[in-house]
N, C-alpha and C positions, 0 to 999 in steps of 0.2 A: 846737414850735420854741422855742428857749430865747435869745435874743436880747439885746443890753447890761447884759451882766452881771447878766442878774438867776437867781436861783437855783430858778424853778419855770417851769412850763411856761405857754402862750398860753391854755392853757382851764384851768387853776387857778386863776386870778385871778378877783377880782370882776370884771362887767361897767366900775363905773364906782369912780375910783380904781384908784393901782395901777398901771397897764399905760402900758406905755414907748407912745409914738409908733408906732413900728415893730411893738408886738402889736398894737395898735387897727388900724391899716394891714391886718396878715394874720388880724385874725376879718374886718374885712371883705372882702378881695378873696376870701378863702374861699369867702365868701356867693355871692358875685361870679360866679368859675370853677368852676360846676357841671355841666358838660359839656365831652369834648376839645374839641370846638368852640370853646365862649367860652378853653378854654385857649391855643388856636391864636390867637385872638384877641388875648390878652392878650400871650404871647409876641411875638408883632408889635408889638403896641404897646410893647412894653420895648424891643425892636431901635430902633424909629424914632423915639421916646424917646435912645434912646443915639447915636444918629446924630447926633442935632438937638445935643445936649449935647457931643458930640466935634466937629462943627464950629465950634461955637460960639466951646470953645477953641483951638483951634488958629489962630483968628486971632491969639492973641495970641505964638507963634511965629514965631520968627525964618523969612524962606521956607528954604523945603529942611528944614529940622529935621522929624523925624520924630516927636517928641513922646515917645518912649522915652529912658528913661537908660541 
C-alpha cells in the first residue's frame, strides 16, 4: 500500500524512521487481522467508529440538513 505521497511501498521501508503515521498504523493492524474473523471484527469496529464520528458531527448541523452538499 503506497499512502501520503510517498514513493515506495509499506514493507520497503525501515522498521523505525521513515514511515508516514498511516504505514506504521497498516504493519500493525496487518499483525492485528490474521483471520476473517478478527477481520469481521475490525470491519465492525470501523462501522461503529464511523457511526460514533458521523453523529458527533452532525450536531453541529443546522436540524433537517442532511450534511450532503
Amino acid at each position: 500500500m503506497i499512502h501520503d505521497r510517498r514513493q515506495s511501498d509499506i514493507d520497503a521501508e525501515p522498521l523505525l524512521g521513515g514511515l508516514t503515521h498511516s504505514q506504521e498504523r497498516a504493519r500493525h493492524i496487518a499483525t492485528l487481522i490474521d483471520s476473517p474473523e478478527t477481520l469481521e471484527i475490525a470491519i465492525e469496529q470501523v462501522k461503529r467508529a464511523w457511526g460514533l464520528k458521523d453523529r458527533f458531527y452532525r450536531q453541529f448541523l443546522p436540524q433537517g440538513a442532511s450534511g450532503f452538499a
